[in-house]
Structure formats: C-alpha cells, structure tokens
N, C-alpha and C positions, 0 to 999 in steps of 0.2 A: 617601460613604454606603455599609453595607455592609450585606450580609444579617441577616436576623436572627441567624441560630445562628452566624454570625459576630460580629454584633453584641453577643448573651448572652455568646461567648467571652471576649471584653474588659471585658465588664463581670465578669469574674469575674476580672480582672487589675488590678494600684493601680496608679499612680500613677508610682512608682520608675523612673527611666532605666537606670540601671546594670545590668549585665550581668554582675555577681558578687553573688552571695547566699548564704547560708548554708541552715540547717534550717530556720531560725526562719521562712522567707516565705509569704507566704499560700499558700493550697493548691490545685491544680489537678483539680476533680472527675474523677474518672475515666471518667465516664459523660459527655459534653459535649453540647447540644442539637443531636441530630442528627435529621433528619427518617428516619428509618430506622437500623435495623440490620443485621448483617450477614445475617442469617436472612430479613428481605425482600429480598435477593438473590432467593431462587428465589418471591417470591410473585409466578406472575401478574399477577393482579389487581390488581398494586399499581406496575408499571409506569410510568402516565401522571401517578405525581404528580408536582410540579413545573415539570410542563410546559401545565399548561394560562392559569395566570392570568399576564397581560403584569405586567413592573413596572413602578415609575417612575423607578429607579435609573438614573440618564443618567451615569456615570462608567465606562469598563470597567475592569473586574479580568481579571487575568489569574492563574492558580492554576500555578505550572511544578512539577509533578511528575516527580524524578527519584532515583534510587538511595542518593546522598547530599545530604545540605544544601550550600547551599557557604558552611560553616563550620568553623570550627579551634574544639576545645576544649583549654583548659588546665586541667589541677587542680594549685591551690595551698592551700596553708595560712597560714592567717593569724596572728597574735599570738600571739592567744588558745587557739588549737591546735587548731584547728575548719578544716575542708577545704570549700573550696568552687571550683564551677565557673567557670570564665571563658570565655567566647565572645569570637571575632572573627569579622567575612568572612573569607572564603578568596578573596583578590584573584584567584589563577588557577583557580578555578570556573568554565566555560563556563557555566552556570546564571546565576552570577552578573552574566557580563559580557553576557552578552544586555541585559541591563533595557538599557543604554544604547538598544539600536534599538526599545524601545517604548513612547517619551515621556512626558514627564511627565505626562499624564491617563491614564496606563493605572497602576490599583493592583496591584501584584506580593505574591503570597503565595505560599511555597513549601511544599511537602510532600518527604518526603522520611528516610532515619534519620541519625542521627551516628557520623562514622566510631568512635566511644568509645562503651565500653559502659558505660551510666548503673544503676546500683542501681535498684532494683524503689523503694524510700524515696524514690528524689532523684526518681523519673521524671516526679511531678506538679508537682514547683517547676519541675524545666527547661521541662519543656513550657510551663508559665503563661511563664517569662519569654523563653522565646525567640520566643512568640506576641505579648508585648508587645513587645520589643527590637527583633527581628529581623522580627517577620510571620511563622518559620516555625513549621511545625505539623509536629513530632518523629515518623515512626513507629518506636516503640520495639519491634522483633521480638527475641523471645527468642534465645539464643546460639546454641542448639541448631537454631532452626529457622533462623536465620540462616545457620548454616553449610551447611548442606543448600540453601539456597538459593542464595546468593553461590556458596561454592567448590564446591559438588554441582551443580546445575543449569547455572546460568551459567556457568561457569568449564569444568568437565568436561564438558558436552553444546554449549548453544546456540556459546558462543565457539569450539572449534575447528570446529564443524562450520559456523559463517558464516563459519569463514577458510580452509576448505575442506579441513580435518582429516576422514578420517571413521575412525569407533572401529571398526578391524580385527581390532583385538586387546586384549584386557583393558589394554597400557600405551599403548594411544593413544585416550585421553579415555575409556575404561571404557566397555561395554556399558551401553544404556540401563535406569537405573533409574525404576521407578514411584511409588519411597518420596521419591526429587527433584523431580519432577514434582510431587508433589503439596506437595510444600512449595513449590515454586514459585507455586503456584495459591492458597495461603493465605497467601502473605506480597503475593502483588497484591490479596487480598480485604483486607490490615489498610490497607495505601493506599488503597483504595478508602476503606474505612469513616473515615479522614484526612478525604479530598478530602469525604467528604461532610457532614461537623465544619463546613467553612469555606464550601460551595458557593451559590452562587443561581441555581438551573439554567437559567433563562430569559436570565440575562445576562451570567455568568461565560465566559469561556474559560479551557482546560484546554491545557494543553500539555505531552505525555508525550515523557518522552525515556529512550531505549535500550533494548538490547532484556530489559535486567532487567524492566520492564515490560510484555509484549507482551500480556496478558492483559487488564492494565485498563480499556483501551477497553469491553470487554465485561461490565463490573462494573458501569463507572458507565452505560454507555446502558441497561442494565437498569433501572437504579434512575429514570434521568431521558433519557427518550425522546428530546429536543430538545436535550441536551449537545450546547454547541459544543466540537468535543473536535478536537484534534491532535495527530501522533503524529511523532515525528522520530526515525529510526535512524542512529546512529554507527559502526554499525561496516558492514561490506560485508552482502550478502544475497548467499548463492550460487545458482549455478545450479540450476537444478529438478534437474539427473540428480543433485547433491546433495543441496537441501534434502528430496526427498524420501525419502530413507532415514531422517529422521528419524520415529519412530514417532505425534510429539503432531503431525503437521504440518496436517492442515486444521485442530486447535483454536485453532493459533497465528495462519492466516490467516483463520480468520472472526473472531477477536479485533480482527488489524489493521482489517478491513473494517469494525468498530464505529468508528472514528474517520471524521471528516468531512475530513480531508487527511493523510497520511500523507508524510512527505518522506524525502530520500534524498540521498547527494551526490555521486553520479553517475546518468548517464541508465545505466549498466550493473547498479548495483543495482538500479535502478528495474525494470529489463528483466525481470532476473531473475523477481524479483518477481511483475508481470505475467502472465509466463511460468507461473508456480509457480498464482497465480489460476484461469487458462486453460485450466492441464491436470489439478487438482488439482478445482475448483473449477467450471468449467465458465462462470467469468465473462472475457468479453469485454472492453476496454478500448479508447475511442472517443476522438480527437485531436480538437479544436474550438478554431479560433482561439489556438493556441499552450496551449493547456490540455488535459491528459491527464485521465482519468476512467472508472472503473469504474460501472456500470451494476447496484447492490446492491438486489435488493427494494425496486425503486424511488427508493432513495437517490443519490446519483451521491457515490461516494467519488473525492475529488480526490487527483493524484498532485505532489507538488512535488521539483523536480531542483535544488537548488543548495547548493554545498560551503561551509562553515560557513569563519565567516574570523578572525582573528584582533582583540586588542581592542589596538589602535594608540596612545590613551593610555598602557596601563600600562609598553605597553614601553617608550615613549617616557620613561616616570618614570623607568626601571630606568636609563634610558640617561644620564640628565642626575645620578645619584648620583656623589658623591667617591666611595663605596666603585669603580661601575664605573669610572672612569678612573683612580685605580690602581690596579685590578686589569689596565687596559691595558697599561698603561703596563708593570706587573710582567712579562704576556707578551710584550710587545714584547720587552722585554730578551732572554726566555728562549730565544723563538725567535729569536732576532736572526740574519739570514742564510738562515732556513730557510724554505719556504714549508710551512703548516697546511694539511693537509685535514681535516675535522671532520667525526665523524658522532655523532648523538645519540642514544638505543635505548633502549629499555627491556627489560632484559633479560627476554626471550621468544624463545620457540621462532619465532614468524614477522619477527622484527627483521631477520633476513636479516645479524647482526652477523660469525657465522664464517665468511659466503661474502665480506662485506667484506673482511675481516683475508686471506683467501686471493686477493681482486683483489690488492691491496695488495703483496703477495706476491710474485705473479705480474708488475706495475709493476716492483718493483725484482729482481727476476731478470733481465725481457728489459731495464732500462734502467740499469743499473749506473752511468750519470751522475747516477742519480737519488740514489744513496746518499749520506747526509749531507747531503743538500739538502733533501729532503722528511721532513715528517712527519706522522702519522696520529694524530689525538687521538679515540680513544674514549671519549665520556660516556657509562657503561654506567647506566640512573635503576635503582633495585630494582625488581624484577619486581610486577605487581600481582597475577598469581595465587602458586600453591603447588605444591608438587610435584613427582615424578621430574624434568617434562622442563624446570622450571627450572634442577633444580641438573646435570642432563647439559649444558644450554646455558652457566652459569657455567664447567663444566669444558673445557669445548670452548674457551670462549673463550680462559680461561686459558693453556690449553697452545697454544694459537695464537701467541697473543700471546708468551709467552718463547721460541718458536719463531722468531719473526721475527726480536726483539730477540736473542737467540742468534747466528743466521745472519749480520745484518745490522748488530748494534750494533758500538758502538766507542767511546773515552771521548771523550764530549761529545757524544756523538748516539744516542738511541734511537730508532731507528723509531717505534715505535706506544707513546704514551703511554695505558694505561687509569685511567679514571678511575671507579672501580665503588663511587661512597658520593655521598650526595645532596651535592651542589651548592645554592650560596644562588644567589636570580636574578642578582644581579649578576654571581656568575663562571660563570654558565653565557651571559648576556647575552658578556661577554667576548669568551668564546672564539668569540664569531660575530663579532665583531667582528674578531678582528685573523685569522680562517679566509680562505683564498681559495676555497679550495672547499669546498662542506658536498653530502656523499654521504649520500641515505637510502635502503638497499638494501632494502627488506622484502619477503618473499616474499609478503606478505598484508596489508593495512592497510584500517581503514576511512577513514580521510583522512590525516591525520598534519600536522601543522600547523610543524612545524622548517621548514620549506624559507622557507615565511611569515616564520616571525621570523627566520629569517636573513637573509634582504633589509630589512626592514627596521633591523635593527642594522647590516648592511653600507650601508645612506644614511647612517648616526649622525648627529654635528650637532659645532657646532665646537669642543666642547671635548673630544671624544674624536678630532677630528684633528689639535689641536696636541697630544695625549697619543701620536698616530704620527707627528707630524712632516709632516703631510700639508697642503698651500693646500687650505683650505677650498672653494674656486672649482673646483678640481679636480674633474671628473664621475666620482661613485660607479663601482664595478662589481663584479660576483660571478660566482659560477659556482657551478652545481649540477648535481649529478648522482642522477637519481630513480628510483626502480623503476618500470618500468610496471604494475603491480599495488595501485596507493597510489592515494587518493581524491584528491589534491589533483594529481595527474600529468598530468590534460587540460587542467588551467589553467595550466600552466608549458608555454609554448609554448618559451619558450627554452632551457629545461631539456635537458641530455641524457639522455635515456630510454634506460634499457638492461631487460634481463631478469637479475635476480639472478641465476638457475641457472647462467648463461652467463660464466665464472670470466674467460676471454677478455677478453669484448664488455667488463663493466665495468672490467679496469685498461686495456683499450684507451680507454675513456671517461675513466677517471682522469689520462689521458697526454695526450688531447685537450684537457681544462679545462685544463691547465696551460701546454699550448702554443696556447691561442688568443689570438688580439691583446687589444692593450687595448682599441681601440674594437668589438670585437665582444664583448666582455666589457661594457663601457659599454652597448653596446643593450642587450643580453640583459636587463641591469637595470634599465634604465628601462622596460623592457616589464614588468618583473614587478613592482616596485614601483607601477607605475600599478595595474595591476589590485589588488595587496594591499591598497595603503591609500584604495582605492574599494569594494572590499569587502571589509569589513571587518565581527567580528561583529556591531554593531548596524545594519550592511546586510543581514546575512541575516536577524536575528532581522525586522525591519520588515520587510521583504518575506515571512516566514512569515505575521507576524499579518495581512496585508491579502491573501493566500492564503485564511488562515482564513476571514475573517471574510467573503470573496466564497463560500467555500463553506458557510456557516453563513446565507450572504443569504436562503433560503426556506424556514427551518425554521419560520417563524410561518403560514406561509400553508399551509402542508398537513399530515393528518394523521398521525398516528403511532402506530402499536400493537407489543406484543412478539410474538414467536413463539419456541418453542425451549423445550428446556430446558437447566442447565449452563453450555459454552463453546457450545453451539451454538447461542443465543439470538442474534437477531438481529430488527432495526424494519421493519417495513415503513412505507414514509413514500407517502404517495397524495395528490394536489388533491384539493381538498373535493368534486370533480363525479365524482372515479374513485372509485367504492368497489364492494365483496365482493358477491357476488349473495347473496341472502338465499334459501335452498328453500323456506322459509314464503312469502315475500313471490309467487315465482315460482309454486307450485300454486298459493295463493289465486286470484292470477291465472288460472291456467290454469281454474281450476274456473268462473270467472264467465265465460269468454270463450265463443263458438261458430265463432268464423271462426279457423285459427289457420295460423299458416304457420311451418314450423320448418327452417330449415338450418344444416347441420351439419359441420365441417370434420373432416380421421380421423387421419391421421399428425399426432402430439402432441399431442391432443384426445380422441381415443378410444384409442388405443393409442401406448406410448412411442417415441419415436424412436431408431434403432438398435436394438431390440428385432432379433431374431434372425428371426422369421417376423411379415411386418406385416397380416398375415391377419385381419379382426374374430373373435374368439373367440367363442365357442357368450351369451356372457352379453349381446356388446354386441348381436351378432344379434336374441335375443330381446326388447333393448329397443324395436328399432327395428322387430320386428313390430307386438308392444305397440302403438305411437303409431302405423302405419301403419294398424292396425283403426281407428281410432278416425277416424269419420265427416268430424269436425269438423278434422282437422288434414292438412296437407298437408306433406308432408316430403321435404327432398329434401337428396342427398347432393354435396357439389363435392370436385372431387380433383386434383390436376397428374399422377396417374396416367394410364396411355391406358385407354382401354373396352376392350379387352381382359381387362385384371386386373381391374378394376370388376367386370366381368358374373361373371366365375369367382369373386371373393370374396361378389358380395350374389346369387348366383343363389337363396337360398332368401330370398328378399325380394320378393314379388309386383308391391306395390304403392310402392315405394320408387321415388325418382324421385332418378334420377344423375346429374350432370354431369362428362365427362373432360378432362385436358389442360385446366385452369382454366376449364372452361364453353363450349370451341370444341364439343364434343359433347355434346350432350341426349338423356335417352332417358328419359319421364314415366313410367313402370313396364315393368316384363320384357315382357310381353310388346308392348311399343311398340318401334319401329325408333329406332335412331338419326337426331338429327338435327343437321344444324351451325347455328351463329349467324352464320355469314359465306357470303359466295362461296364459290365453291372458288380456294383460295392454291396464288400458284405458287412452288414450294418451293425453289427452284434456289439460294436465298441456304445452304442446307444443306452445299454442294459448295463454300462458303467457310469456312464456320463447322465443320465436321466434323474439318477436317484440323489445323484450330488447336487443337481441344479434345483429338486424337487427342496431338499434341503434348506435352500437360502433364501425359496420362494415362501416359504412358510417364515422363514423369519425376519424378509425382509416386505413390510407390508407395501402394497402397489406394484409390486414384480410380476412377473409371471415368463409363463416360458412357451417359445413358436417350437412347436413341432412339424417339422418341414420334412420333406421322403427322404432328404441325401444330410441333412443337419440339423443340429438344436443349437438357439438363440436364448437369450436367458435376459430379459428385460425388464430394465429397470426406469425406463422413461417418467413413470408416474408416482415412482417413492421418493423420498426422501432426500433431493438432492448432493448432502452431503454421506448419510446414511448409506445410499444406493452406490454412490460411488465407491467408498468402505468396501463393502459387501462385494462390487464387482472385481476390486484387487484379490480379496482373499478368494474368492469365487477363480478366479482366474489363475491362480496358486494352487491351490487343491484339484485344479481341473488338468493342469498340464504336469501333473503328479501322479494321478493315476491315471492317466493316460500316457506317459511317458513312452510305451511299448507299444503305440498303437500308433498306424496310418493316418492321423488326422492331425492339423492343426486345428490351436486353441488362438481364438484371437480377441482382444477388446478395441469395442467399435463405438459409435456416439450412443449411450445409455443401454449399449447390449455386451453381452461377453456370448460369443461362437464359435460352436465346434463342429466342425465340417471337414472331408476328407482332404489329405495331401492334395494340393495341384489344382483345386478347383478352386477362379477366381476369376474376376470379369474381364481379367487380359484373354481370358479362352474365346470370348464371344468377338473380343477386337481381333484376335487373329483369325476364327473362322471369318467375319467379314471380309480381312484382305484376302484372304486365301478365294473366297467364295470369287471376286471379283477378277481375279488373275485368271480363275479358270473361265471367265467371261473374253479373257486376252483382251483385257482394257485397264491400264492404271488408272485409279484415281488421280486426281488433279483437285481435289477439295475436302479434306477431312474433319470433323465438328465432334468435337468428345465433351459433355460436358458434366460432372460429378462433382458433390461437397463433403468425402468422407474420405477415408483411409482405405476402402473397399475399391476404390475409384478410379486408386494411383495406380495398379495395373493394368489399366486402357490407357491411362497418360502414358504408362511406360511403353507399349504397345506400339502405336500409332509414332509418338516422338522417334521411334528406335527404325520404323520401318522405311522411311524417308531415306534414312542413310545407307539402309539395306536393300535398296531400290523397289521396294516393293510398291513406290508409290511415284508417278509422276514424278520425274525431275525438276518440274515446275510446279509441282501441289503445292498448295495452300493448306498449312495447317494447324487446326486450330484448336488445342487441348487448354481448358479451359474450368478451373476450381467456383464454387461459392464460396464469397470473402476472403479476406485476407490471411493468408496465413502459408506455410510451409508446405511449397507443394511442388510434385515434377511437370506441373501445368506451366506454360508458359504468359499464360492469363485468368484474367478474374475477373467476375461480376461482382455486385455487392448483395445482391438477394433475387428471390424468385419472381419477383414487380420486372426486372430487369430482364431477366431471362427469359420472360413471357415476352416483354416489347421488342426483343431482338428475334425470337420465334416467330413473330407476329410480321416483324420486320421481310424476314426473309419467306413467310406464307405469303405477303402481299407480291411479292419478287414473282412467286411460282403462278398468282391467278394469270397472269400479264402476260408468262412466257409459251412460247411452244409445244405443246405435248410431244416430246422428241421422244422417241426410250433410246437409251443407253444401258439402261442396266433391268437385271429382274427387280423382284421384292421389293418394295421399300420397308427399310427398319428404323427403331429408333430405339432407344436402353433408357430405362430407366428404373431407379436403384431404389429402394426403400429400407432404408436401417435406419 
C-alpha cells in the first residue's frame, strides 16, 4: 500500500512493462500531487502538516535519496528512425545494492537525477516510466544549474575541503563563491520538492546520502516535522580547524542536525564532527549504552559509526564468468614468473597514485633483485571531477611511469604497467585475482572499498584455481598495503598501514608483503575475509535502518513545532507534559492570585553566560524592584556565587531576599544578617581538594578556580571547549577519588566541576521559603521557580513535590520553569533570557497597577550563576 500522491503518481502511469518507449507514451503531468510546494518551504504556519494524523499503512517504504539514480541510460534508434530511451540498473550503484540489507517488506523508491541529460520534451515520458519500471522519481536539474552545482559547489568547495584541501589560492579549489552556494541550495530544494511527490510523512523513511545533499534534511523537516529522515556521508568530515574555514559552515551543520541519525564510517569522522557541533554550535554529545547522541532542541540526533561494505553476490557473479577465467588464465600467462602488485585509483589529486609509482621506485633502486621479478599494474579509472589538477595529476603520472619503465625496463619486462581507459568488471575482477599484493595509497579517502574486493577475488572458487594451476584445498592468502588516512583502514587489521607522504615507509612496506611467509599471508586473510564477507553492504544497510528506526521510536509521542527561518530552521520536539510558558496564561495568573512566592535563578537566566561583566544591568534591577513593592509576593534570589558579590551586585535591592553558594547562606532582605542552613562545616576536606584543581588549572589554559567559604568551583568557561571538557571528566574522576571518605559531593555543572558539602543545594532555599510562609499561617496560591542548569532541578523538585504535600494552596498555581529545551523536572520552558525578561516585565507592569495589600513579609527572588 502506498501514499496517496504516491498512489495518484501510478495512476497516471499504464500498464506497459518495458523500459523503451518512444514520443508516442502517455504523458507525465508536470505538476504531480504533491501536498506542497516549493514556496511552502518558508511558510511557518504550515509546518506540522503531515505529521499529525497516524496511518494505517503497516508495510514500510523506504525513499534512498542520492545524487544519482543507480541507473544506466542508453539512447537507441529504432527501425523506423524514431530515438528512444533505454534504462537498465547500474549493478555497481551502492544505492542500489543496499535494497539487499533491507528485506523484502521494506518498499524502495529512489529519488535522485540521471547521469544523461534528457530534452525538456522526453522529460515527462522518462519520468512516468521510470516511476513505473524502476520506482525512480527523476530530478531533472537544468545543465546550467547542474554544473554550478555538481562541479562548482561540490567538486570546487565541499570535496577538497572534506579531503582537507583548503583554497589558498585562486588554483587550489578557488575562493569561495556565493553564486555556488546558492545553486547548491536550489538544486537540494528540487529534491526536496521530488521526495515530497512520493512521501507519507508519518510512515515513510528517507535515507540521504552524501554530501551533495547536506541541506535536505532541513527542507524536508520543514515541510514535515516527524520525517523519519537519515543521512549517511561517504566521504571523510575533517577536522574543525578545517571545516571551519568554510564560510556556509553552521548552515551545513544545523542542515545535518535536521536528520534523526546521521552515520559516518569511521568513529574519526564522527569525531570530527562532534567536535565541529561543540565548538561551532555550542551542542554537546552524550554516549548511552554503546549509542552516541546529540541533545537538539530537544531532539536527540543519533550518531552511527560503521564503514559501508561491499555486495558479495555480484562479485561473486563476476567471478564465476568464462569472460573472467580467461581473462586469468590470459594474465597468468603474461605475468608468468613475475610476481603483480596492484593498485587501483581513480585518477585524482588525493589517490596518492604518483607517491605509489615513486615507492615503487624507490623498491626497485634499494632491491635491484627485485628487477624483472616484480611488477606494478596501475588501474588508473577516469577522474570523476574536471579540471587543472586532474590533468597536472594525468601528467605526473605519465612522466613517472616512463620514468621507471625508462630506468628499469628491458625486453620482456616493464615495470609499471598503466592501465588509464575503463576496464569491464571481469578484467578488473582479474587482475585481483592473479595480484599478490594490492597497494591503496590515498592521501585522503572517504572509505575506498578495493582492498574489499580484493580479498574476496583473492578466496575465488574452483574454476579460477584450476585456471592458476592451483589444489583447490590449498588455503587462500593476500597481502595488502593501505594508507592510514582511508575509511576502510581500522578494519584491516592485518593490513600494513603505512603513511603515503613517507616515500620510505611504503616501498619498505612493498618489500615486506613480498617477503612475508605463506602462512602469515594465509592468516592475514582469513582474518579479512571473515570480517568482509560478514559485513557486507546488506549488513550495513540493515543495521542503519534498525538505527533509524530506534531513533525515529518517539516521534509519535511528542510534540513538534518549527522555529527559524531559511537553513536555520529547525523542530523543537517536547512530551506532551513539557511545553512553552504562555505570559497570558502566567499574568492571568498572577492577577487572581494574593499569596505569591517567586524564585529566581541569574547566570543564564537573567543574564548570558560568558557575557564579559555578569553584574544585573540597570533593566533587570528594576524589575526585581517592581515585584519586590508588590505586598503580595515574596521573592527571593539563589546563586552558587558567595555573599560577597551578591550583596555588592543587588545592594539597591531593599527587600529582595538572597541565597549564596547554593542556599548554605540566607539573608531575607539587606538589611537582615546573614544566615546559614547547616552547622558550622569543617572545611579541612579543602586542603585535599584545592591542590588537585590547582593541578588541571595550570594545565588547562583559561580555567581557573572560585573559591567560595563553604565550596570550590573549578572553571573552565573560557578554555578550550573540547580540551576543558576533557579535563573536566578526568578532573571530576580524581576528585571523587580522593575524596571518596569525605562529606561532600563532587558534581559537574555547565563549564564548572564542584565540590561543596553533603546536602547543600538550592531545594534548601525552596523549602526554607515554604516553611517561612506556613509560619506566616498563609498557603501560597502562586509559585514561579525559574533556573537553566542542573543546580536548579532541586527547586523544580521542591516546589512540584509540595503541592501534593499540601504545603501549598490547593488551588496554587504553579509554575517551575527551565531555560530551553531539554530534560527537565520543570513542567515548562522559555527559550532564552530576551524572554524571561518580557514575562518579568510582564508581571512588574501587573504589580505598578495593583494594590499595595501585604500579605506576606520579605520579598525574595534566587538567582543562580554557574
């Protein structure tokens, strides 16, 4: 069963199987039932359609959105002299060879353009019959903006600089343009408006691949709020002191962040990544039970690490053809006596092909036994992009290669055989076949899959070993040698790993595969073939969707709204019990109430954190006079500051009532004395704890450490935010280590680690408030808490707990209340301190207007600074 506008697609499709057709076929509307357009992109208000009605659709689809179809077109002519299209699969499509790992109940529909450019006239027949034939749904981008896209954006910007190219100079990938960029951005908007031709947003998954799409995440969760959406990068992610020279760089990561799993196929891209969130973005990322997870306005965007694998049937076809066993048989002959080393490249600047040909080199200079015995077959594939530093790397090569062949040939032996024109699979299957070693040297690679299919051609089966003269019974073996820089390089354990750059290390490497034994050759391969042909592509692809689909587990049960505009649109996803404080809903309130207690947390609440002077400014002062007049409310402020700085920042504050160092110090308005909520603590666990933090402050530059009368704070606000973070785990490890036998907890807080005695926390200052007010023999009927840290959730717990415990009005109003979204025992949320100020402001204009009743003493108000 399929969607409707999926459904209506097919119905506007006959009957015909065939996958040639002429003019004459019926016609493909150009306008297709699609629940939107491209222009509801930016409408607000229009966000949550799709997402709210459950289906009944029990079959899932899967929608794989990527770059190209994986399909081959042909144009022929026929009899009559009339041209028509022909369509096949494209058996070596990754696209295509995924469907194996995602069963037969999962329905596959691709999105995606064709490598062939189709007439503006043919473009509504292909489309109808590749919809019907194939299931794919064609994006036909025009040439012009094609190329701006593919070889200006992708090719010129994103691709060298994820291979860690950066544009220094007008010829290394050209200065960033804005006229690419935006082609980039419109050619993710016509996939978008594709995926959303064929979508059922409540039950469909999306699965985007590479990074020609890094945008559409944030297209389609626009359009449909609950898109089970995935996103998988092929090529590397570099490091932050890279990626961020790129000028679009937070558009591209809140794009990613729109997807519900993002995978990668090493934990070092992943790292990166991370890293790039964290310092860019200011998002955190949290490990739970062997699962990685960013923490997005509420979302938890999932992180997946595992390297894409090869598809084990096809090669296995390749292997079992007459064309491949005499094409063996043909090399056997050729090299007869020699032993093959193999490397296979696609001619590019990061193939690391001229530092091969110069190992190579290097081999047969220091081992002059080597000559006429070995030899180096380069499969050079054509380059996929365009450009100066393709045709400088063809030349490089070139003049390498007759160089060697030069130096070192002789009749009947060439060194380095180049092979630089496409290859059919069977003779490229071949030459892995009868290679002993296969060398992949790339200075840069997002995975690279040869090393794969050479182990597996190097198992073959028994008619490519009587084609070598080989007892079948005879145990396999190979040798490889890999860059350490390549995706697939953690998982070849038995690989030797070298560094391209290092002209040395790799023919020293070259020298070693050739003189290691046979049965150390034999392991080597049966270790690498186990893991290949166990994971293998329809291994990774299942293992993404059951990723997916555990991170797609709670999109029914909570809400979702858009914010943003542009790329910077992103969902806020909340339970149905956490929502937005409404200012209407809160004066109303306030206006009916006369008993009111209000406390109030400062750093990141009232003013931002890291802000330069965290002094309350002349506006929040005022407010908190405002409510301090006003009879009926008592207010009071909580802070991990000491009473020191308290008293010097609210001294024009009467009747405000403060709590320091998390509530161990009370003082109900200025002119009242200090008081503490404990004994007097003996502090001697200080002269433990001081010399460790002193420790991490010297080695961690921009830290330092609050020494407070009842606690020490160990901050790292201003270092190194991935560094400080580091520092603050182990810091936080060694601290609750030797203090293991001491009264005090150790706790980490936003950019601090704290250690402060057993029991003292700012639920102390929320229960001395009710307690204070009981002995007044007046409940509450109005309560306002409002914090953005971890330090905070003990008032939330406080106040939410005393309701039930009668301590409060059986009619109070109460209002526990977080900064932003996220995991909290607050029942609501603001989105920042702009907000928090207008609803302050809101209910100070409430108190000018009202009666000077008293009802209660003091007024207080809390507010928190970590």
């Amino acid at each position: 069963m399929v969607s409707r506008s999926y459904s209506n697609l097919l119905d506007l499709t006959s009957g015909g199987g065939s996958p040639t057709f002429g003019r004459e076929g019926k016609k493909f509307p150009r306008v297709a039932t699609v629940a939107g357009v491209l222009s509801e992109l930016e409408d607000e208000n229009r966000s949550n359609l799709g997402s709210e009605t459950p289906s009944s659709i029990s079959q899932d689809r899967m929608i794989i959105v990527g770059n190209q179809l994986p399909l081959r077109a042909h144009r022929t002519e026929s009899s009559d002299g009339k041209k028509h299209w022909t369509f096949t699969w494209d058996e070596d499509s990754l696209l295509l060879q995924l469907k194996d790992g995602l069963g037969d109940d999962v329905d596959v529909i691709y999105v995606g353009c064709l490598k062939e450019e189709i007439d503006l006239d043919e473009q509504e027949e292909v489309a109808q019959t590749l919809l019907e034939t194939f299931k794919c749904v064609p994006a036909f981008i025009p040439p012009e903006l094609f190329s701006k896209f593919y070889h200006g954006f992708c090719k010129q910007h994103l691709w060298p600089l994820f291979h860690y190219m950066l544009p220094l100079s007008p010829d290394l990938g050209g200065r960033f343009d804005r006229s690419l960029w935006q082609a980039y951005v419109s050619v993710n908007k016509i996939f978008a408006d594709k995926v959303m031709e064929v979508i059922t947003p409540d039950e469909d998954f999306v699965w985007i691949h590479d990074y020609h799409l890094m945008v559409l995440p944030t297209f389609l969760r626009k359009r449909f709020n609950r898109v089970k959406l995935g996103f998988f990068l092929h090529s590397p992610f570099p490091s932050s002191e890279i990626y961020r020279t790129l000028p679009v760089r937070i558009e591209l990561l809140r794009a990613l962040l729109n997807a519900d799993l993002i995978g990668f196929h090493t934990f070092d891209y992943a790292r990166h990544f991370l890293s790039c969130c964290s310092r860019m973005l200011g998002v955190s990322y949290q490990s739970k039970r062997g699962y990685i997870g960013l923490e997005y306005y509420g979302r938890t965007v999932s992180i997946k690490i595992l390297p894409v694998g090869i598809h084990m049937g096809q090669i296995c076809s390749v292997l079992d053809l007459q064309e491949t066993e005499a094409k063996v048989a043909e090399l056997r002959d050729r090299f007869a006596g020699q032993t093959v080393l193999l490397g296979v490249d696609d001619m590019d600047i990061f193939k690391g092909i001229s530092l091969k040909l110069l190992a190579f080199e290097q081999l047969l200079h220091q081992h002059p036994d080597k000559r006429g015995k070995v030899v180096l077959v380069q499969i050079a594939n054509p380059a996929r992009g365009r450009g100066k530093d393709v045709q400088e790397v063809q030349s490089e090569t070139y003049a390498t290669v007759k160089k060697i062949n030069t130096l070192f040939g002789k009749p009947g032996y060439e060194p380095v055989v180049l092979l630089d024109t496409s290859l059919q699979s069977y003779e490229r299957i071949a030459y892995y076949v009868i290679a002993e070693c296969c060398l992949v040297t790339a200075v840069r690679d997002g995975m690279n899959l040869i090393p794969y299919e050479y182990i597996v051609c190097r198992q073959g089966n028994e008619k490519l070993d009587k084609a070598l003269g080989l007892n079948p019974s005879t145990p396999k073996h190979s040798m490889l040698v890999v860059s350490e820089f390549i995706g697939c390089s953690p998982s070849l354990s038995g690989a030797i790993r070298v560094n391209p750059w290092n002209i040395d290390s790799v023919a020293e490497a070259m020298d070693t595969a050739l003189m290691v034994s046979e049965q150390e050759k034999q392991m080597r391969h049966d270790k690498h073939y186990k893991y290949v042909s166990s994971h293998d592509v329809a291994y990774w692809a299942h293992s993404f969707l059951l990723d997916l689909e555990r991170a797609c587990a709670d999109h029914v049960r909570r809400r979702c709204w858009g914010i943003g505009f542009g790329l910077g649109f992103r969902v806020i996803a909340l339970d149905p019990s956490f929502r937005k404080l409404s200012v209407e809903h809160i004066v109303s309130a306030y206006k009916r109430t006369k008993n009111r207690a209000i406390l109030l947390d400062y750093d990141g609440t009232m003013t931002s954190q890291g802000a330069g002077d965290m002094s309350p400014n002349g506006e929040a002062i005022g407010i908190l006079n405002k409510l301090c007049r006003e009879t009926k409310n008592v207010v009071f402020v909580v802070s991990g500051k000491n009473k020191e700085t308290l008293t010097k920042w609210f001294s024009s504050c009467d009747d405000l009532g403060i709590g320091a160092e998390h509530g161990y110090f009370v003082r109900l308005q200025r002119s009242a004395e200090w008081e503490t909520c404990f004994a007097a603590q003996d502090l001697y666990w200080k002269q433990i704890a001081e010399p460790v933090m002193q420790l991490y402050t010297e080695t961690t530059d921009g830290s330092f450490i609050e020494s407070q009368e009842i606690a020490l704070v160990w901050n790292y606000q201003l270092a190194d935010p991935d560094f400080g973070s580091c520092q603050a785990k182990e810091l936080l490890d060694h601290l609750e280590s030797v203090l293991a036998n001491e009264p005090v907890t150790v706790k980490s807080g936003q950019h601090i680690v704290e250690v402060k005695p057993q029991g003292v926390n700012k639920g102390l200052v929320a229960q001395r408030l009710v307690g204070m007010i009981r002995q007044k023999e007046v409940l509450p009927d109005f309560v306002l808490c409002i914090g953005d840290d971890r330090s905070d959730e003990d008032m939330f717990e406080v106040i939410t707990s005393a309701k039930e415990d009668g301590l409060l009005s059986p009619v109070a109003e109460v209002f526990a209340c977080t900064v932003g979204q996220k995991p909290s025992k607050a029942k609501y949320y603001l989105e920042d301190i702009s907000e928090i100020l207008r609803m302050f402001q809101a209910l100070a204009d409430v108190s000018d207007h009202s009666a000077k009743t008293v009802s209660f003493s003091p007024q207080q108000v809390v507010i928190d600074k970590i």
